[in-house]
OpenMM code with the backbone's topology and positions (N, CA, C; nanometers):
from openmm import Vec3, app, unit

residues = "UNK UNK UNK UNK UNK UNK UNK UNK UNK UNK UNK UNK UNK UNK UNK UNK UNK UNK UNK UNK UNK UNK UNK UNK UNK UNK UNK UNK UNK UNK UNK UNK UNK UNK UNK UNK UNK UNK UNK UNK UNK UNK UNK UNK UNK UNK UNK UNK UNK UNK UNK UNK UNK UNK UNK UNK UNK UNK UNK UNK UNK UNK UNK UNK UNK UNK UNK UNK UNK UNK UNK UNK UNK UNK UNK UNK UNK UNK UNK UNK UNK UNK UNK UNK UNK UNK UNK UNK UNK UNK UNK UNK UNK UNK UNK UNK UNK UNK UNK UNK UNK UNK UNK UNK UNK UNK UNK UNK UNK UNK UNK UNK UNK UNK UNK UNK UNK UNK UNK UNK UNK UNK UNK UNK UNK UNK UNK UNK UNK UNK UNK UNK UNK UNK UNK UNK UNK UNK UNK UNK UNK UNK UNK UNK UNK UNK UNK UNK UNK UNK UNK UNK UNK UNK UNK UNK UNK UNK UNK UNK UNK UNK UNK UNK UNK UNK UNK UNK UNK UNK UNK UNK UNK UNK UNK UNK".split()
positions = [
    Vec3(-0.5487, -5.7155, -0.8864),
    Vec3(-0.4803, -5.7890, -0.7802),
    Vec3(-0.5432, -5.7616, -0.6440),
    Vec3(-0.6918, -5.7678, -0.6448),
    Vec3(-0.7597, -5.7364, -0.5000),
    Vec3(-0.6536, -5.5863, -0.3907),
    Vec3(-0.6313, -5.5041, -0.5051),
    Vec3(-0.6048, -5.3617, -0.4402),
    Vec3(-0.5027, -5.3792, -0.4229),
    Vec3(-0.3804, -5.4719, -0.4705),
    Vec3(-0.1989, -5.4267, -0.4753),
    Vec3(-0.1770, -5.3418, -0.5756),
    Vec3(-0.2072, -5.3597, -0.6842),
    Vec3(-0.2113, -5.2390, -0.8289),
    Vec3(-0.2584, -5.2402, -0.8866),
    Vec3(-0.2672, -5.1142, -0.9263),
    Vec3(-0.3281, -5.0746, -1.0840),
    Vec3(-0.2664, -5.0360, -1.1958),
    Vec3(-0.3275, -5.0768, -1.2988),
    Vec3(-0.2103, -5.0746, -1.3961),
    Vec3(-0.2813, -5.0173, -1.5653),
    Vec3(-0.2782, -4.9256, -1.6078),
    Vec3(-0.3395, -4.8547, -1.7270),
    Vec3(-0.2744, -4.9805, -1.8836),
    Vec3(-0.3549, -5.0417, -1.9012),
    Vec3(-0.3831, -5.2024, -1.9951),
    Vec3(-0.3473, -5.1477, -2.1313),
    Vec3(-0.3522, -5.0333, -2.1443),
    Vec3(-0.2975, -4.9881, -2.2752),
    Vec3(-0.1957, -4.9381, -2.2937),
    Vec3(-0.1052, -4.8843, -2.1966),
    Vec3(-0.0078, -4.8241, -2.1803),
    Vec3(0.1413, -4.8915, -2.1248),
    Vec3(0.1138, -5.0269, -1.9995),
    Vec3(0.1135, -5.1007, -1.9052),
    Vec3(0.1728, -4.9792, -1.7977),
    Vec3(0.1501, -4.8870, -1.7955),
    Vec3(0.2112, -4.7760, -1.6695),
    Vec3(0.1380, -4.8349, -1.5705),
    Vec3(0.1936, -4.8726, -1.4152),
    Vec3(0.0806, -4.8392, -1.3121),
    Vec3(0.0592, -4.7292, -1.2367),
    Vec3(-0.0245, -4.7087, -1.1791),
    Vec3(-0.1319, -4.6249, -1.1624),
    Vec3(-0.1086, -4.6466, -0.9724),
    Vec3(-0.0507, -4.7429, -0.9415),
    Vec3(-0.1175, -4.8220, -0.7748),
    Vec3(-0.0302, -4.9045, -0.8195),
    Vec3(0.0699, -4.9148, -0.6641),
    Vec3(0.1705, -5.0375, -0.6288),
    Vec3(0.1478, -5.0365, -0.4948),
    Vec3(0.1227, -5.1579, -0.4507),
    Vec3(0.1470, -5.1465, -0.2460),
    Vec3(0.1263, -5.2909, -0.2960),
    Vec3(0.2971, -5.3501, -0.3218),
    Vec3(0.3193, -5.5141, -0.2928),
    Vec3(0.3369, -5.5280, -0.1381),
    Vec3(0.4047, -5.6437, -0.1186),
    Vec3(0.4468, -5.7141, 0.0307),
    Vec3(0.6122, -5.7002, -0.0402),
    Vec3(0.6797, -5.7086, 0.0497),
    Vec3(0.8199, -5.7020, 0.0633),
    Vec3(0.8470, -5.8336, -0.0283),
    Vec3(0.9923, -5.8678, -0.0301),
    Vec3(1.0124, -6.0000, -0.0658),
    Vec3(1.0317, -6.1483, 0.0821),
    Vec3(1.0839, -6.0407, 0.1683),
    Vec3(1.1071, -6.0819, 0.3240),
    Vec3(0.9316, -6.1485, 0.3610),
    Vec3(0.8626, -6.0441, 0.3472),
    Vec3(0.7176, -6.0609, 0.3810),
    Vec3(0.6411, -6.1989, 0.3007),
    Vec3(0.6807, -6.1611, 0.1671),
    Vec3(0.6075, -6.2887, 0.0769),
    Vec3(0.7127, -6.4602, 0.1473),
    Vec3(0.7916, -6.4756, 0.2066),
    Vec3(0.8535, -6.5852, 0.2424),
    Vec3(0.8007, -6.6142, 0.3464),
    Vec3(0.7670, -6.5421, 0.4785),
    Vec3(0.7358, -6.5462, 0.5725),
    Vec3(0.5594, -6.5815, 0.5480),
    Vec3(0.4918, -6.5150, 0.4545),
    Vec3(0.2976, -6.5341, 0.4374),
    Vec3(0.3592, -6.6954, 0.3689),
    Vec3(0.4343, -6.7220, 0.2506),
    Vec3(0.4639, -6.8722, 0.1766),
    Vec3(0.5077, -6.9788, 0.3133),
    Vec3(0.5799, -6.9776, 0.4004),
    Vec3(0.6044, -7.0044, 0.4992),
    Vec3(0.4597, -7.0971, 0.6033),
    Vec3(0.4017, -7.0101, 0.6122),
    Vec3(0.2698, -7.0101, 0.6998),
    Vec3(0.1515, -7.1273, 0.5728),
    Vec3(0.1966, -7.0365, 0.4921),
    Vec3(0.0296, -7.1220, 0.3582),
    Vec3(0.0972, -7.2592, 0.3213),
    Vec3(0.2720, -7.2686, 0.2933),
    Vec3(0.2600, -7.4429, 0.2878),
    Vec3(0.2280, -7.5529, 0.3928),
    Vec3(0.2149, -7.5252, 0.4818),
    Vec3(0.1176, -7.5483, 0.6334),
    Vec3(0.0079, -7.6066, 0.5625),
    Vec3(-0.0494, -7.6033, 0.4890),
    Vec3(-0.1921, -7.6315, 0.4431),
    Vec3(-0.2410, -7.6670, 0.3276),
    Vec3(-0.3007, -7.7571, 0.2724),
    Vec3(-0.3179, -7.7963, 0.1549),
    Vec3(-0.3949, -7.7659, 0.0314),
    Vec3(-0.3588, -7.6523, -0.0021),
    Vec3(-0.4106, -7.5362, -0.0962),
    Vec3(-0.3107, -7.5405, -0.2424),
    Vec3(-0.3663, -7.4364, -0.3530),
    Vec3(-0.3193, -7.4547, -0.4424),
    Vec3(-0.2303, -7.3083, -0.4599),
    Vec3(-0.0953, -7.2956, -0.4383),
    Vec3(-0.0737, -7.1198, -0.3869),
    Vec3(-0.0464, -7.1006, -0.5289),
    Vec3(-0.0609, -6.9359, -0.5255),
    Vec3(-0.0905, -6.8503, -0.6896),
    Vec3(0.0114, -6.7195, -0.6215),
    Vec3(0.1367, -6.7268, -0.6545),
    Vec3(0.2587, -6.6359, -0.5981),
    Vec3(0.2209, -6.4981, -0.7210),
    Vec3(0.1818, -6.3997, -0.6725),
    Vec3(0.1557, -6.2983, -0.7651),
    Vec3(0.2903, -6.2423, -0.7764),
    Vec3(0.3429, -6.1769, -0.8933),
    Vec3(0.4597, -6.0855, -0.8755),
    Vec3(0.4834, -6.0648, -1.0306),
    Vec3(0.5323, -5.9320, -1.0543),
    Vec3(0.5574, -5.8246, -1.1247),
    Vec3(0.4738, -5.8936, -1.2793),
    Vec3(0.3502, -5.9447, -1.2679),
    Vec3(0.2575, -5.9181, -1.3745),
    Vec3(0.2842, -6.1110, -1.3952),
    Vec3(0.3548, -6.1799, -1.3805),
    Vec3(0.3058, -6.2936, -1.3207),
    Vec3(0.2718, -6.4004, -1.2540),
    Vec3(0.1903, -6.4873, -1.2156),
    Vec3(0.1289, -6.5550, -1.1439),
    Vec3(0.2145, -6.7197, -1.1239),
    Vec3(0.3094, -6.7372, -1.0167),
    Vec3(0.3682, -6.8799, -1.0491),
    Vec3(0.3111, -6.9838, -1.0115),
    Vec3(0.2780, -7.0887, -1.0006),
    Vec3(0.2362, -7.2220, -0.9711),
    Vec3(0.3578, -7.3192, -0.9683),
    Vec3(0.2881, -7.4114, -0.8402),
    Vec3(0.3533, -7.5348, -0.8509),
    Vec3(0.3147, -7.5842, -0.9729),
    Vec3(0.3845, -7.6789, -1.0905),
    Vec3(0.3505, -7.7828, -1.1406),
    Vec3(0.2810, -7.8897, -1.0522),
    Vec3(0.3647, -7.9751, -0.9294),
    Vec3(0.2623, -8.0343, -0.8799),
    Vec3(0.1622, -7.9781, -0.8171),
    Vec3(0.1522, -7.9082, -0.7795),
    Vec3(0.0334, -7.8496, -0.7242),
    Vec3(-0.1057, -7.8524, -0.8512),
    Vec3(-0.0890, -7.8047, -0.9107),
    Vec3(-0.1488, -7.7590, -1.0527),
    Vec3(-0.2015, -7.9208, -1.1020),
    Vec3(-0.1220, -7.9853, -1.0973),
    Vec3(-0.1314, -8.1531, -1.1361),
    Vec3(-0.2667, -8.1926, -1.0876),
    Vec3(-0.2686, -8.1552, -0.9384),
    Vec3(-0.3456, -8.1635, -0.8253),
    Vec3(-0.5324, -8.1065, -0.8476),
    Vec3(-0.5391, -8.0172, -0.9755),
    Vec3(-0.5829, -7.9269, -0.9452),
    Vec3(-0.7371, -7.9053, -0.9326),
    Vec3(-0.7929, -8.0839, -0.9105),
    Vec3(-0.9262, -8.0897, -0.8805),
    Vec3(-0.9575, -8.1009, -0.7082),
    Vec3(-0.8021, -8.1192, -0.6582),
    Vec3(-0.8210, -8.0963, -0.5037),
    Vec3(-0.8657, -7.9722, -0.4776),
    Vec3(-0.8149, -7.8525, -0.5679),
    Vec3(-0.8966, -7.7170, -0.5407),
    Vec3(-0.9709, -7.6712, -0.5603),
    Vec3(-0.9970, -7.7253, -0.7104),
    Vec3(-1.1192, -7.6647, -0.7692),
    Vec3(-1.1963, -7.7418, -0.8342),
    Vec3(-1.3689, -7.7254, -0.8824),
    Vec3(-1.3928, -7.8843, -0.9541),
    Vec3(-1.3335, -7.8415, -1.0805),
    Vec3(-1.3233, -7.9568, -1.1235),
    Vec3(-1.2534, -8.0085, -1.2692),
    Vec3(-1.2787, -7.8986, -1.4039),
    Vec3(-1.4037, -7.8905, -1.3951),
    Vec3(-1.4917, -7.7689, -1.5250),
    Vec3(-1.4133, -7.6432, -1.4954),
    Vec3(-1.3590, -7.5610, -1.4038),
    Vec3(-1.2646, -7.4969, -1.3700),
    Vec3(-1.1253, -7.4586, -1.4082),
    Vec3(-1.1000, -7.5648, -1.4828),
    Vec3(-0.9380, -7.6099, -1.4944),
    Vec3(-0.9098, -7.4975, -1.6300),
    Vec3(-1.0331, -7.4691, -1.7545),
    Vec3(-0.9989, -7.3846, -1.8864),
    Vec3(-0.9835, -7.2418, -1.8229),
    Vec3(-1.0559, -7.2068, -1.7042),
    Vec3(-1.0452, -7.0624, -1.7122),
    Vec3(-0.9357, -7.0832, -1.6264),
    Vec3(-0.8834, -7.1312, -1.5235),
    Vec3(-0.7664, -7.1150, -1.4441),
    Vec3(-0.6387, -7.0961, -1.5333),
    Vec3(-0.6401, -7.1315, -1.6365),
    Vec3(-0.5197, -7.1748, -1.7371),
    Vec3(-0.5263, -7.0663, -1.8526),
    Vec3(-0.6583, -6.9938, -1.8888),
    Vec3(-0.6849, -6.8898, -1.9971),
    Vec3(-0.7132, -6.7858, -1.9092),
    Vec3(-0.7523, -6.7966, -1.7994),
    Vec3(-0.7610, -6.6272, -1.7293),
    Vec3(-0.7426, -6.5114, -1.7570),
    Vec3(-0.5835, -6.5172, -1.7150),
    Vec3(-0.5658, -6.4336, -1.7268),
    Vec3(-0.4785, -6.3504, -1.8852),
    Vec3(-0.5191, -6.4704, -2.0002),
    Vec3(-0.5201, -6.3925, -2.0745),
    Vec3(-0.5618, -6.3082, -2.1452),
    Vec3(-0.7483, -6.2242, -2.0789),
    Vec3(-0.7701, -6.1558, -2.0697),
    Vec3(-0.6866, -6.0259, -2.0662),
    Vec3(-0.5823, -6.0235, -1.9428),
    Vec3(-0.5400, -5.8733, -1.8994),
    Vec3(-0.4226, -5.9479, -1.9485),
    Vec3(-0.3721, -5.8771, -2.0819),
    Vec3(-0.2106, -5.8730, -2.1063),
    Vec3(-0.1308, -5.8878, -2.0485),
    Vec3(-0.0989, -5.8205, -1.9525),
    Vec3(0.0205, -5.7778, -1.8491),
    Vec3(0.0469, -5.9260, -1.7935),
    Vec3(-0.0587, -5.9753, -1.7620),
    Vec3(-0.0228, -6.1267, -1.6526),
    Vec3(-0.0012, -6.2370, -1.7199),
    Vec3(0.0736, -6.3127, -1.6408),
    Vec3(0.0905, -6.4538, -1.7620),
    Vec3(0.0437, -6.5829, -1.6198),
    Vec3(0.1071, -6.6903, -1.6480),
    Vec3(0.1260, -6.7777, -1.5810),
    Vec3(0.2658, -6.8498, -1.6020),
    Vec3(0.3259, -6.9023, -1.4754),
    Vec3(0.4358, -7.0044, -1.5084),
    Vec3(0.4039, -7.1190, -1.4230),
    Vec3(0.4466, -7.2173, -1.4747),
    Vec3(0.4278, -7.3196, -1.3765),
    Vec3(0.5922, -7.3521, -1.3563),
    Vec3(0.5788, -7.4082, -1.2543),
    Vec3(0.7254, -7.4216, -1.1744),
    Vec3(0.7963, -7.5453, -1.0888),
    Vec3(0.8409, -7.6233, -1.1368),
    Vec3(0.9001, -7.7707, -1.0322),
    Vec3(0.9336, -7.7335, -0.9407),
    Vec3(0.9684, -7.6165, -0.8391),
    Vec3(1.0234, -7.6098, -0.7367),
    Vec3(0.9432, -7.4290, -0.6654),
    Vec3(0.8522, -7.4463, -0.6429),
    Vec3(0.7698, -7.3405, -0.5998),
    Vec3(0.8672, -7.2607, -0.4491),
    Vec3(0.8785, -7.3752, -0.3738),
    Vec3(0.9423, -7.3573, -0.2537),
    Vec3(1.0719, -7.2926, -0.2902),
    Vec3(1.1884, -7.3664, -0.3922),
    Vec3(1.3244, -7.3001, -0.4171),
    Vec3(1.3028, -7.1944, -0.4484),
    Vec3(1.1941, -7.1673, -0.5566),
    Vec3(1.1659, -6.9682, -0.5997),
    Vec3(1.1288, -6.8801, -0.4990),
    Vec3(1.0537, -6.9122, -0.4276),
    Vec3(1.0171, -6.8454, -0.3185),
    Vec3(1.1627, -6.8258, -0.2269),
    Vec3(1.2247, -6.9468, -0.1679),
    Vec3(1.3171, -6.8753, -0.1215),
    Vec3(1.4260, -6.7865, -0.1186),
    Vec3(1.4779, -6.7856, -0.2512),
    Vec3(1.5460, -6.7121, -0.3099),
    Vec3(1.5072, -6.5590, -0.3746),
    Vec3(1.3499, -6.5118, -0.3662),
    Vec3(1.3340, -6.4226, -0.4577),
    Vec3(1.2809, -6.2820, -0.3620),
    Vec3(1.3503, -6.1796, -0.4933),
    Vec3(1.4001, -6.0832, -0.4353),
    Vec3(1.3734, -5.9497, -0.4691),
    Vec3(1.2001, -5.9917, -0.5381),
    Vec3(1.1576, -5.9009, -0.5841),
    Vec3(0.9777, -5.8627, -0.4669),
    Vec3(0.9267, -5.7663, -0.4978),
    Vec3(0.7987, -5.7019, -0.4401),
    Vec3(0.7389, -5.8400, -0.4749),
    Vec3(0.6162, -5.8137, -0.4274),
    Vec3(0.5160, -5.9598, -0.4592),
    Vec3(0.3570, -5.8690, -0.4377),
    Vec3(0.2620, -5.9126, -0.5049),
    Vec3(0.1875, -5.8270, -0.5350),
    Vec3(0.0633, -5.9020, -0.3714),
    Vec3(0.0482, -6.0165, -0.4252),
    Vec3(-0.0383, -6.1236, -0.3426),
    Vec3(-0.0324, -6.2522, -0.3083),
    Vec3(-0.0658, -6.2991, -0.2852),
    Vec3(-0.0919, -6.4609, -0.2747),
    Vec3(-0.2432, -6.4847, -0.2904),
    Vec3(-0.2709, -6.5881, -0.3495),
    Vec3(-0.4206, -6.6157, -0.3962),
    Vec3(-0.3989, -6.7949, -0.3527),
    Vec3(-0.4698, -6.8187, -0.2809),
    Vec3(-0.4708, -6.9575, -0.2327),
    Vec3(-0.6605, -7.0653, -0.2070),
    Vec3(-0.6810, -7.1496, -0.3258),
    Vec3(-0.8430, -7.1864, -0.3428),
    Vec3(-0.7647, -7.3372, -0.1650),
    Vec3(-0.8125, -7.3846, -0.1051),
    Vec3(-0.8024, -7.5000, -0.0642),
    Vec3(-0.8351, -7.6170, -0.0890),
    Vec3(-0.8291, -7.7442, -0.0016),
    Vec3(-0.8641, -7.8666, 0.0035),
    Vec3(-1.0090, -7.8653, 0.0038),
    Vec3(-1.0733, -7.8027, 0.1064),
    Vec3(-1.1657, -7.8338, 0.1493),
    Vec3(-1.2089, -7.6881, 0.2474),
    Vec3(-1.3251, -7.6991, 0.3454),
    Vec3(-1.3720, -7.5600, 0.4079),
    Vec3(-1.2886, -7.5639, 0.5497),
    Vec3(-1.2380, -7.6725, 0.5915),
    Vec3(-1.2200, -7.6864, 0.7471),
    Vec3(-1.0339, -7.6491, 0.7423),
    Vec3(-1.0009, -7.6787, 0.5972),
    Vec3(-0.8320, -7.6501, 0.5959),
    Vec3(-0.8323, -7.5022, 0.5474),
    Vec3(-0.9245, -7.4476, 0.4926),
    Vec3(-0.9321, -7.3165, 0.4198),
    Vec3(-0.9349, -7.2389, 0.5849),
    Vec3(-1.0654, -7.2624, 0.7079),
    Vec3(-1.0514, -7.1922, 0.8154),
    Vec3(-0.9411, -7.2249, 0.9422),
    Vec3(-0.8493, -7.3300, 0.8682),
    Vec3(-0.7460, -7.3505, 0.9339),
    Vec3(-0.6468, -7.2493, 0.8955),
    Vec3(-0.6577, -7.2251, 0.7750),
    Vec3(-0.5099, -7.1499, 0.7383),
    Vec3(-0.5430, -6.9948, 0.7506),
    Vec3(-0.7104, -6.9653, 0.6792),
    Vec3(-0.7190, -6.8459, 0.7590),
    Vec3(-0.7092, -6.7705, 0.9243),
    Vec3(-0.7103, -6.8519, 1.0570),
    Vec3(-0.6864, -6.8620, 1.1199),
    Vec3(-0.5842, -6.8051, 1.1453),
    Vec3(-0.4863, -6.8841, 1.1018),
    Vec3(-0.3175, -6.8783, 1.1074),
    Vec3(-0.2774, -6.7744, 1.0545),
    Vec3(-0.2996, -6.7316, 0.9376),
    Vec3(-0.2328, -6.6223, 0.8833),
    Vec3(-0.2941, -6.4981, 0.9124),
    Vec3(-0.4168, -6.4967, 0.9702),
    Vec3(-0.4761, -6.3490, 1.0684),
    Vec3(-0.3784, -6.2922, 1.1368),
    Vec3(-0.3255, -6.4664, 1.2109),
    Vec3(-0.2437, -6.3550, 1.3304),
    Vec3(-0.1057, -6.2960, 1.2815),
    Vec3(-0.1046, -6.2965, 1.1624),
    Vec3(0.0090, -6.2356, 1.0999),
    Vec3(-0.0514, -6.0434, 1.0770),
    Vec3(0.0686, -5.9657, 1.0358),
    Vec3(0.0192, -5.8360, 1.0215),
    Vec3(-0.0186, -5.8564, 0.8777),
    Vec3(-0.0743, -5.8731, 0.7996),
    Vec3(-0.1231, -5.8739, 0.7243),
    Vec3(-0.2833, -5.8424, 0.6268),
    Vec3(-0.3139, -5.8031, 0.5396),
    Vec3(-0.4476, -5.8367, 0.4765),
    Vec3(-0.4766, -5.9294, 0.4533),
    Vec3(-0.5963, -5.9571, 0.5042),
    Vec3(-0.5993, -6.1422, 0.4476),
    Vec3(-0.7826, -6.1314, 0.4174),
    Vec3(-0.8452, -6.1782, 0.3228),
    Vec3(-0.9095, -6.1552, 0.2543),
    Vec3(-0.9911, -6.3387, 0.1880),
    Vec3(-1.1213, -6.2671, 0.1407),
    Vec3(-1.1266, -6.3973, 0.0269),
    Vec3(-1.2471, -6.3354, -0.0751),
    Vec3(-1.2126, -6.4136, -0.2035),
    Vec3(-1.3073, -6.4159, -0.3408),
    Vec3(-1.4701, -6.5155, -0.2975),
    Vec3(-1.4436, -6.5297, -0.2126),
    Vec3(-1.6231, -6.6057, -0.1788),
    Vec3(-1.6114, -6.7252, -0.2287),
    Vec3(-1.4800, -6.8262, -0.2427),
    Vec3(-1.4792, -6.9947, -0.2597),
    Vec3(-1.4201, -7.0637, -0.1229),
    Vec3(-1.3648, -7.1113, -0.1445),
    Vec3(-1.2905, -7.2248, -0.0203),
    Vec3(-1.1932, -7.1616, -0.0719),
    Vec3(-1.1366, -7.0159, -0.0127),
    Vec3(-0.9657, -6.9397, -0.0419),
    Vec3(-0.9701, -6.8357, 0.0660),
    Vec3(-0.8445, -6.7542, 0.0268),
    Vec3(-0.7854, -6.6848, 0.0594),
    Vec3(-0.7440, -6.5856, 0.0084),
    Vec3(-0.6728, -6.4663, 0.0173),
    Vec3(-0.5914, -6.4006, -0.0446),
    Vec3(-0.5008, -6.3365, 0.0902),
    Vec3(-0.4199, -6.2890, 0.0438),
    Vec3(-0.3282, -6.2380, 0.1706),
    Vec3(-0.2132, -6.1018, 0.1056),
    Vec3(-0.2021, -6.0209, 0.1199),
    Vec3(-0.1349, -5.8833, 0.0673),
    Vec3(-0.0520, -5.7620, 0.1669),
    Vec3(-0.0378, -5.7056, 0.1389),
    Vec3(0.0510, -5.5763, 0.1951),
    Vec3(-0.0758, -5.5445, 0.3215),
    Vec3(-0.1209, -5.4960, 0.4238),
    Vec3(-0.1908, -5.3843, 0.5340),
    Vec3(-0.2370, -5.3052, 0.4510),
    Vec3(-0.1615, -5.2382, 0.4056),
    Vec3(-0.1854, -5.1119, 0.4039),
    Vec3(-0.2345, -5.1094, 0.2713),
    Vec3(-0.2915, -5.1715, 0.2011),
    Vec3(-0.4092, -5.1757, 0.0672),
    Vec3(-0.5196, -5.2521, 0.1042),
    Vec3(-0.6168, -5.2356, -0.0088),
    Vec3(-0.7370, -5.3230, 0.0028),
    Vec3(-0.8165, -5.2889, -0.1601),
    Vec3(-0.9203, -5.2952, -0.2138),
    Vec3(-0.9743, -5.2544, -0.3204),
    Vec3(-1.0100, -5.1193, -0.3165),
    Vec3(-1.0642, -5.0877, -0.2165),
    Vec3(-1.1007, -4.9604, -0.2002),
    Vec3(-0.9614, -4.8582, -0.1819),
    Vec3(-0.8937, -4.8732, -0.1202),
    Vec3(-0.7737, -4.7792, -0.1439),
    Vec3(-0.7084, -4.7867, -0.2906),
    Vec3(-0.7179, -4.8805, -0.3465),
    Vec3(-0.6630, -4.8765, -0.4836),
    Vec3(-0.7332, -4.8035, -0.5950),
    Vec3(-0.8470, -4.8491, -0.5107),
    Vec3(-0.9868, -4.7566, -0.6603),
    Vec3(-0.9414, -4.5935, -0.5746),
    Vec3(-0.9274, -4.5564, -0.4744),
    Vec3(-0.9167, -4.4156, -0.4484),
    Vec3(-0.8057, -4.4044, -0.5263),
    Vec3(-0.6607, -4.4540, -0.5083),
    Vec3(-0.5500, -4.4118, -0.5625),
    Vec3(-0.5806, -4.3941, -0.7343),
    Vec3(-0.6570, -4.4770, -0.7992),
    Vec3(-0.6838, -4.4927, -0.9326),
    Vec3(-0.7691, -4.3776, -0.9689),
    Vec3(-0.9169, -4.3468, -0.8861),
    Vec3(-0.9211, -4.2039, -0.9312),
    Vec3(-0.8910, -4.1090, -0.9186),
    Vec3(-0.7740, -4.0746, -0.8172),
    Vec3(-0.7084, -3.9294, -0.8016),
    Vec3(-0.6230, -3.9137, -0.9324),
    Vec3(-0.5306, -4.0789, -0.9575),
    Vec3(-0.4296, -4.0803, -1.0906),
    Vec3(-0.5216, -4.0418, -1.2146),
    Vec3(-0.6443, -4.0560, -1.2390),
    Vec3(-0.7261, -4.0863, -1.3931),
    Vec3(-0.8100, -3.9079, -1.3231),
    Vec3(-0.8032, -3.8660, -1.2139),
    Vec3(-0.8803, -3.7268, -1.1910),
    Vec3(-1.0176, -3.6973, -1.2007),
    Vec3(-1.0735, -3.8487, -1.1800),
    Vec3(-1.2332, -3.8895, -1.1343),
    Vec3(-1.2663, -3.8692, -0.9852),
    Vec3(-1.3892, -3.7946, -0.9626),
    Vec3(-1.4039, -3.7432, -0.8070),
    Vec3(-1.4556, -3.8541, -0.7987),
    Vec3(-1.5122, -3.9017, -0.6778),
    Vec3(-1.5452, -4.0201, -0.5897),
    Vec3(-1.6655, -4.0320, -0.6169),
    Vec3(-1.7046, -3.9160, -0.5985),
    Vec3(-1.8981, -3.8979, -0.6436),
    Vec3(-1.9260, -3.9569, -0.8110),
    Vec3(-1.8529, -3.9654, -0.9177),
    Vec3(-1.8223, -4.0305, -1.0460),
    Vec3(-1.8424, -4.2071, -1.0285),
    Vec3(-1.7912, -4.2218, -0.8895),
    Vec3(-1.7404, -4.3929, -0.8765),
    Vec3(-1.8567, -4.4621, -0.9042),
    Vec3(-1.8968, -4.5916, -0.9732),
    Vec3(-1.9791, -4.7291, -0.9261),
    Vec3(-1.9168, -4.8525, -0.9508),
    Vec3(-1.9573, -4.8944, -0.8287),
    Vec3(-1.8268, -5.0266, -0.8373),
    Vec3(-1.9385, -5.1162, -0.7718),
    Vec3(-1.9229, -5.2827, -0.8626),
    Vec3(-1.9509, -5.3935, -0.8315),
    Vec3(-1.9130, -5.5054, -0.7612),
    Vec3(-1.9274, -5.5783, -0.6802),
    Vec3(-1.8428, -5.7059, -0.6558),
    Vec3(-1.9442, -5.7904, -0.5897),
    Vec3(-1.8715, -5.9221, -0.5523),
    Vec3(-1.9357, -6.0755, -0.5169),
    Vec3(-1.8819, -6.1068, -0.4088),
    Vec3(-1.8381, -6.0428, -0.3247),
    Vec3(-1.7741, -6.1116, -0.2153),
    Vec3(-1.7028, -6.0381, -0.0921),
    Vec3(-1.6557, -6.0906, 0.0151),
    Vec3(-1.5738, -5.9967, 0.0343),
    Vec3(-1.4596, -5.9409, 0.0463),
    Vec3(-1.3423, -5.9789, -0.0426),
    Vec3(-1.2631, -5.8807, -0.0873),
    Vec3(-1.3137, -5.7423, -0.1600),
    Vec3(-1.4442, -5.7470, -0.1849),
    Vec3(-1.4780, -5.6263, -0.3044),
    Vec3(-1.5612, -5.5094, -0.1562),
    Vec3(-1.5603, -5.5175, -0.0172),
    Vec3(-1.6259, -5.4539, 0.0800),
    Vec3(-1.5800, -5.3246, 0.0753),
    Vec3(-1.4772, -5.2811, 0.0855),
    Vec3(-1.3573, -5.2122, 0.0804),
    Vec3(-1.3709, -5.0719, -0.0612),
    Vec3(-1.3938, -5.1671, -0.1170),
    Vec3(-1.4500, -5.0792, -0.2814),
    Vec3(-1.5314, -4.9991, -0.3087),
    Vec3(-1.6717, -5.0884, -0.2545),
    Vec3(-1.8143, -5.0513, -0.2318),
    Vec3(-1.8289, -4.9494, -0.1602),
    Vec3(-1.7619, -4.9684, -0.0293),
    Vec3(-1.7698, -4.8602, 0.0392),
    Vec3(-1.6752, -4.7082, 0.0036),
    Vec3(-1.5641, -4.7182, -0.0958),
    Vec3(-1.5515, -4.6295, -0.1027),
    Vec3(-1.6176, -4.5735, -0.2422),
    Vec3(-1.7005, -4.6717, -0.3041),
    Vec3(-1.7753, -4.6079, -0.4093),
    Vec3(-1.9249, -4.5326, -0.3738),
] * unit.nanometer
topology = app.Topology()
chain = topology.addChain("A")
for resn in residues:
    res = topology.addResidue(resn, chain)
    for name in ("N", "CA", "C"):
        topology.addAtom(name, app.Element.getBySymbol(name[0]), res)
């Protein structure tokens, strides 16, 4: 989850939690329907979607895209997907931690519109290296999560090598 948690895949114990409030995730949802993106509401292992949004979903991404968005994450057990008729009603009502928000856009000029906007929030705000976003708790990043993960697993730092593509993964690198 770009450094909200970690979570041991065989066990499902985590290892690393630093969500956003539930107050916080209404207020970042608030700001991102402003903009015409495809939002990915992270929370307690899964990922909700609009149905329409999702309908949508060559406005975000090209089309060849659409098998792994939908099989992803069934890679990592723990996460699922739901899709949802009323994205906005769940959000307002819900009353649990929230891990992230993951948001691909329309296009590059609405993607640096919304990043813009949600800077000036206290927030992490981040991206995977497409026309997106991500947005999370301050006080995490990848690299604080990989520290928290090897103090929990009792790997010194000097042990670490870590890869990434972009920059959400800066954070990592540097503490690897």
């Amino acid at each position: 989850h770009t450094g909200a948690m970690a979570q041991d895949l065989k066990t499902g114990v985590l290892l690393y939690h630093c969500p956003l409030s539930a107050d916080d995730a209404r207020l970042i949802y608030s700001h991102l329907r402003r903009y015409d993106g495809l939002i990915n509401f992270f929370s307690g292992g899964i990922v909700y979607n609009s149905k329409a949004q999702v309908d949508n979903f060559a406005r975000y991404y090209p089309a060849s895209f659409r098998w792994l968005f939908e099989r992803s994450h069934e890679f990592v057990r723990a996460l699922k997907h739901k899709f949802v008729d009323d994205l906005d009603a769940l959000v307002a009502g819900w009353d649990k931690p929230v891990e992230k928000f993951y948001v691909p856009f329309s296009g590059p000029e609405v993607c640096r519109q919304a990043w813009a906007d949600l800077s000036q929030l206290p927030y992490f705000v981040t991206g995977a290296g497409f026309v997106d976003l991500e947005v999370m708790n301050p006080a995490t990043n990848k690299g604080i999560a990989l520290a928290a993960l090897c103090r929990a697993l009792g790997v010194p730092a000097k042990q670490v090598m870590a890869i990434g593509d972009s920059g959400n993964d800066a954070a990592m690198l540097d503490f690897a």
